[in-house]
VMD Tcl script that builds the backbone (N, CA, C; Angstrom):
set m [mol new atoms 240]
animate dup $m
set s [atomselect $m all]
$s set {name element resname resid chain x y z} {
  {N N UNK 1 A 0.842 -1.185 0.000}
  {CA C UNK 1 A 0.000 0.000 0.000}
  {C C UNK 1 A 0.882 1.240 0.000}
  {N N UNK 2 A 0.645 2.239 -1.129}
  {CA C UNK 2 A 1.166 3.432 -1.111}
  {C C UNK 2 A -0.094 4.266 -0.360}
  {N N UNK 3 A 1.131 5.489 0.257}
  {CA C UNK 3 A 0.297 6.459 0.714}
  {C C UNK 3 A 1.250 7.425 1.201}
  {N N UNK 4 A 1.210 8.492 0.519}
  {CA C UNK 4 A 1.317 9.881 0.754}
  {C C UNK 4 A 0.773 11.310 0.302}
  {N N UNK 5 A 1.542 12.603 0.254}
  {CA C UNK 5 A 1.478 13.826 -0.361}
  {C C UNK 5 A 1.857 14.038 -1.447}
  {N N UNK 6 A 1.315 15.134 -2.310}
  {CA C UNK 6 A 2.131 15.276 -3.561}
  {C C UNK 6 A 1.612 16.778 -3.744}
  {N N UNK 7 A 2.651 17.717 -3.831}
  {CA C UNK 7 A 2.620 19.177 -3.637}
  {C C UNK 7 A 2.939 19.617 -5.025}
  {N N UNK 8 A 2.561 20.649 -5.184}
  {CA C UNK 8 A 2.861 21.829 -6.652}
  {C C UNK 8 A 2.354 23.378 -6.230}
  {N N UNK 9 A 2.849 24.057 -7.566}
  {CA C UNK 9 A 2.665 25.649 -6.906}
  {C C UNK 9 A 2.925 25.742 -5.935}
  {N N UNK 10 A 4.770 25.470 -5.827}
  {CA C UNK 10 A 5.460 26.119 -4.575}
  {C C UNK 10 A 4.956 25.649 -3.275}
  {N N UNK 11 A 4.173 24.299 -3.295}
  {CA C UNK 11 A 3.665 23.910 -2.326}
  {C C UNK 11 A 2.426 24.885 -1.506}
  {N N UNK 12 A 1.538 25.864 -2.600}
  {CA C UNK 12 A 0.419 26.194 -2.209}
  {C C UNK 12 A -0.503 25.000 -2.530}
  {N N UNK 13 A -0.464 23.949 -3.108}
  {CA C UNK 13 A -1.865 23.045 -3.368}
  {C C UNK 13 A -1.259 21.828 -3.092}
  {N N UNK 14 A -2.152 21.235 -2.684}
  {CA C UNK 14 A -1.599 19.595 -2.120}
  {C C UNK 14 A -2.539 18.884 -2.627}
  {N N UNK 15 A -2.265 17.154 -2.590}
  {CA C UNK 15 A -3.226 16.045 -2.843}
  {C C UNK 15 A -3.174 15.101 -2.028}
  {N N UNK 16 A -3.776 14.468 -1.444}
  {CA C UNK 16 A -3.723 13.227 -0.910}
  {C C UNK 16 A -3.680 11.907 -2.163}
  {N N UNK 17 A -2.600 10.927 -1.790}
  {CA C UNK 17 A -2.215 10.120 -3.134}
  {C C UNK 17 A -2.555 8.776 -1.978}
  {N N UNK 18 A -3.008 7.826 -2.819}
  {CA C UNK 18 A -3.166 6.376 -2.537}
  {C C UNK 18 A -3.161 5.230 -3.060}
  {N N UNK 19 A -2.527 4.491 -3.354}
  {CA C UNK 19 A -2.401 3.138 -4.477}
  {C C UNK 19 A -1.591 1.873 -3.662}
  {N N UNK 20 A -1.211 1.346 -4.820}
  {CA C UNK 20 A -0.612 -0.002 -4.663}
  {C C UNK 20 A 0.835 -0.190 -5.651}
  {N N UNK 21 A 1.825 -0.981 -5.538}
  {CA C UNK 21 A 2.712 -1.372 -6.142}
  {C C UNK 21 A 2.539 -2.721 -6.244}
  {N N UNK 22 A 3.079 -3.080 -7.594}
  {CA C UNK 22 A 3.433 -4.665 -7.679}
  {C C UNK 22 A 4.535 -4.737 -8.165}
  {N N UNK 23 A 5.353 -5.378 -7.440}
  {CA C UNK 23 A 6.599 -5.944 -6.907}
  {C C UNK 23 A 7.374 -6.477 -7.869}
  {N N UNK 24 A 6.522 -7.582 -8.718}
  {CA C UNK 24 A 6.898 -8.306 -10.064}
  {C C UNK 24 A 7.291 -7.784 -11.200}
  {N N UNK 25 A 6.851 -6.678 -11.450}
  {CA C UNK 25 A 6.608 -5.500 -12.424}
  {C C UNK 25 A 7.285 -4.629 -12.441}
  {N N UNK 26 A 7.438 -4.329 -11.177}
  {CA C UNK 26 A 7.827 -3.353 -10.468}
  {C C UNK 26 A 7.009 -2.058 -11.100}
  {N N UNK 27 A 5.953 -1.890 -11.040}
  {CA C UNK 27 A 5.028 -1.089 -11.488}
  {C C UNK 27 A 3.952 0.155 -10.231}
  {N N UNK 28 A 3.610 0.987 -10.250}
  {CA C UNK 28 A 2.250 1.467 -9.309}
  {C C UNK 28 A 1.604 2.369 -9.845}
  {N N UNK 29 A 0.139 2.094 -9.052}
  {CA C UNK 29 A -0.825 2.790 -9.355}
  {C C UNK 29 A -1.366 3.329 -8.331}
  {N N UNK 30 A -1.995 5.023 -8.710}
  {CA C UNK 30 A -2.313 5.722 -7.553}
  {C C UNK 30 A -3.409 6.889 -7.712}
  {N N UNK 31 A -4.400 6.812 -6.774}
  {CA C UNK 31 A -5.342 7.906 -7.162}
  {C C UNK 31 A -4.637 9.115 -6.174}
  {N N UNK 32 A -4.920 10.111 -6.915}
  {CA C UNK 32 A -4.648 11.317 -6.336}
  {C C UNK 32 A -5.812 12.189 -5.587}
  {N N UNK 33 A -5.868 13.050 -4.654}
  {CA C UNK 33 A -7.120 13.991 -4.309}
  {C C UNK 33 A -7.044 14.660 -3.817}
  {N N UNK 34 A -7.233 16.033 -4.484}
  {CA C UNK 34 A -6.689 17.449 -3.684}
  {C C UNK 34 A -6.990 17.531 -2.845}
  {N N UNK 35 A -6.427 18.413 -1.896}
  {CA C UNK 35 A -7.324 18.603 -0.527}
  {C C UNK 35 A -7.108 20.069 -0.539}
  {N N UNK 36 A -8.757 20.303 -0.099}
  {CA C UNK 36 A -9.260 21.890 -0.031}
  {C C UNK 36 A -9.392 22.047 -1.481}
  {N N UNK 37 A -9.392 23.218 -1.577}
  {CA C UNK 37 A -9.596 23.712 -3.614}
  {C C UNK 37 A -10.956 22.815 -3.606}
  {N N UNK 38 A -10.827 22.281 -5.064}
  {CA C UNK 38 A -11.741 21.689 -5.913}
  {C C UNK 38 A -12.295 20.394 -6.013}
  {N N UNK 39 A -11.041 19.863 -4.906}
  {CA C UNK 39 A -11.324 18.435 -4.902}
  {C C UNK 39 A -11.104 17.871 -5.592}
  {N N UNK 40 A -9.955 18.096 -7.181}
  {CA C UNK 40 A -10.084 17.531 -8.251}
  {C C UNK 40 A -9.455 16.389 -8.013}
  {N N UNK 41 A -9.039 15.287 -9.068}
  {CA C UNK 41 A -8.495 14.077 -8.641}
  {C C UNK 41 A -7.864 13.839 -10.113}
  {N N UNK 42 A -6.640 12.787 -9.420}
  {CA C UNK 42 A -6.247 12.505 -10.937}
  {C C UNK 42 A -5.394 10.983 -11.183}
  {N N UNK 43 A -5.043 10.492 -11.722}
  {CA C UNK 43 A -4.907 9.272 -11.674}
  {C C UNK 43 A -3.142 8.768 -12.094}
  {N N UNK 44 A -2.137 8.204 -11.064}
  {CA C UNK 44 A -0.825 8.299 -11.490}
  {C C UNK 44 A -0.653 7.133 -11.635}
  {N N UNK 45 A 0.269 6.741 -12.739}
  {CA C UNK 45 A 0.676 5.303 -12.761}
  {C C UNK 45 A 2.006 5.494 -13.155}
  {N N UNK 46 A 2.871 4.290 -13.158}
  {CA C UNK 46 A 4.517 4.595 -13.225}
  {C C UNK 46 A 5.900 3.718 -12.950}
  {N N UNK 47 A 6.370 3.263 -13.118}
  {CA C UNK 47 A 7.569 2.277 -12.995}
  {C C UNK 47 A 8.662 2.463 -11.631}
  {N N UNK 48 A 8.735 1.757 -10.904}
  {CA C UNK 48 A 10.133 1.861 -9.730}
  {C C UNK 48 A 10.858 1.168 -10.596}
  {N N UNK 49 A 12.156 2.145 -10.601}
  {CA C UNK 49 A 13.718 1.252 -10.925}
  {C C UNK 49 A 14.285 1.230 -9.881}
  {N N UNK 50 A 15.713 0.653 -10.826}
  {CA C UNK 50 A 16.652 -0.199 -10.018}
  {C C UNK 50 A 17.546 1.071 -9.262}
  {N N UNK 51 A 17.305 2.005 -10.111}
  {CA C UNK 51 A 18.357 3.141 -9.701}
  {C C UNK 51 A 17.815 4.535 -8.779}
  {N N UNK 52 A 16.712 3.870 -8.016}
  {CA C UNK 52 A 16.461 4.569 -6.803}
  {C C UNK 52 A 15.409 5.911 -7.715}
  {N N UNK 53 A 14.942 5.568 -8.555}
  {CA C UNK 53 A 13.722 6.646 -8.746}
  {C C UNK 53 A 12.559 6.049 -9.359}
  {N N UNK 54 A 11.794 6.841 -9.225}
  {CA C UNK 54 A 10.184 6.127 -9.568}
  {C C UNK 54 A 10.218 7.166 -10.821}
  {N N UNK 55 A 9.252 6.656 -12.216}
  {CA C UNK 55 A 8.882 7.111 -13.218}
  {C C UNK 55 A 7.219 7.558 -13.111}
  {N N UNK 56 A 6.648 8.875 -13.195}
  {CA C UNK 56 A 4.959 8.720 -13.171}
  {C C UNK 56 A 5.161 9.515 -13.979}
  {N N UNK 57 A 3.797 8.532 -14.078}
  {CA C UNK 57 A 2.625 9.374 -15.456}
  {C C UNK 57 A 1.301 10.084 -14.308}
  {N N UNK 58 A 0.992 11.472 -14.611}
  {CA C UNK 58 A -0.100 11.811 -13.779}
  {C C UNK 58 A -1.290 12.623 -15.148}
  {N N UNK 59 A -2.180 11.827 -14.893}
  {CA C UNK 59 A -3.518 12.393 -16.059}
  {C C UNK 59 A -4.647 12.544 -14.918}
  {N N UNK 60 A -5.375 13.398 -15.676}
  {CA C UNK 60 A -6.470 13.967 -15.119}
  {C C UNK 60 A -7.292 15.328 -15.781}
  {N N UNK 61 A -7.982 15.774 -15.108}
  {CA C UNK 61 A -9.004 16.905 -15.592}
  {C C UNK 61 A -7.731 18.255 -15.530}
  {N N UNK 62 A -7.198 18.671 -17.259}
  {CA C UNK 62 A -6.443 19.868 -17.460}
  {C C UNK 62 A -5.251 19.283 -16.819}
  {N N UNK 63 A -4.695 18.069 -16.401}
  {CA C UNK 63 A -3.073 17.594 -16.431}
  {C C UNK 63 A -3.064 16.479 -17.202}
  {N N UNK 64 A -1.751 16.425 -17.735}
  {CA C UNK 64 A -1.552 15.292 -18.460}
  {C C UNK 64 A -0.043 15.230 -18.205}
  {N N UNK 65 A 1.180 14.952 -17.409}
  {CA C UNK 65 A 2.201 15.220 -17.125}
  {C C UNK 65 A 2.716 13.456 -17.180}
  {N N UNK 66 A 3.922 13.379 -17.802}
  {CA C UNK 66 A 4.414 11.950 -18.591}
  {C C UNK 66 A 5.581 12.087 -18.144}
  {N N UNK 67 A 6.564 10.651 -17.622}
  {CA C UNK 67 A 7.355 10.386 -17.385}
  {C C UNK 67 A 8.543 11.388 -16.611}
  {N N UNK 68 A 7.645 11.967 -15.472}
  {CA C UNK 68 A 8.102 12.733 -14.250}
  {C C UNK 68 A 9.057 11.567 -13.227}
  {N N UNK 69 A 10.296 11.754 -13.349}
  {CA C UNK 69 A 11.545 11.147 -12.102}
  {C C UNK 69 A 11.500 11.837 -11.074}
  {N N UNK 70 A 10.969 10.779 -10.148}
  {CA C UNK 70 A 11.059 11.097 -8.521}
  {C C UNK 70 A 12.235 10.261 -7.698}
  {N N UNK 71 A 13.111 11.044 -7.238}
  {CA C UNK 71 A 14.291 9.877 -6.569}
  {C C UNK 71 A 13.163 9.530 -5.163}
  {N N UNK 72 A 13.134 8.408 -4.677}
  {CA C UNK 72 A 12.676 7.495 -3.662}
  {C C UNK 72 A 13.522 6.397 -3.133}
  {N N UNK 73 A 14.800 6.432 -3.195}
  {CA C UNK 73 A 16.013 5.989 -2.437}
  {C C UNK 73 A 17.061 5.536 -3.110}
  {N N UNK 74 A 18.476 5.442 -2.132}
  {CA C UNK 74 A 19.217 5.596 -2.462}
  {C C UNK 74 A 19.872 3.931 -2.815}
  {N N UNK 75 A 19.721 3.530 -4.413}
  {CA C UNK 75 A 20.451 2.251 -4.246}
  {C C UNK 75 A 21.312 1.906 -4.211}
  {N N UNK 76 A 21.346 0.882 -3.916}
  {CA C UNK 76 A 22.909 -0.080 -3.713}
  {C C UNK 76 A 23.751 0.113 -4.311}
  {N N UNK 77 A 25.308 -0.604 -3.678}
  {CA C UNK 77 A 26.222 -0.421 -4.117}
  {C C UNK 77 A 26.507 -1.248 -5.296}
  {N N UNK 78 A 27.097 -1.274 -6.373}
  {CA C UNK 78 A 27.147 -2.349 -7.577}
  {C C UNK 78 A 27.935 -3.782 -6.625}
  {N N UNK 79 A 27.454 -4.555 -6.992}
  {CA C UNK 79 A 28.137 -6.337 -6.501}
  {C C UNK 79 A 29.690 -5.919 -7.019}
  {N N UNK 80 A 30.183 -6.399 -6.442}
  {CA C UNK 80 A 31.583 -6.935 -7.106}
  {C C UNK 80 A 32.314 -8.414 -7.411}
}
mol reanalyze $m
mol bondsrecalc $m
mol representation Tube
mol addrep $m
């Protein structure tokens, strides 16, 4: 289970985000929902790699924003 924030405009507008990952895929999906404003909502889906960042796609009513890199940790060291 995912669950967090996701801020824009300088962090005047926020969303509440909620989904799932699958592991196999390494894939997730996530509804978004503003809080306060309009209530609008929007729908993210997107790839975890190997190299410590997540790939989203975020669509919705007037967004359509594609293959946005979010670092979400720091990976490993290469094997030797």
């Amino acid at each position: 289970m995912l669950d967090g924030m996701i801020a824009w405009n300088n962090w005047q507008s926020m969303a509440h985000a909620t989904g799932s990952v699958n592991p196999q895929t390494r894939t997730f999906q996530m509804t978004a929902e503003e809080v306060g404003g309009r209530h609008r909502t929007a729908d993210i889906s997107g790839t975890v790699q190997t190299d410590g960042y997540l790939v989203a796609n975020i669509s919705g009513p007037n967004v359509n924003c594609q293959g946005i890199k979010v670092g979400w940790s720091v990976p490993p060291p290469p094997s030797q």
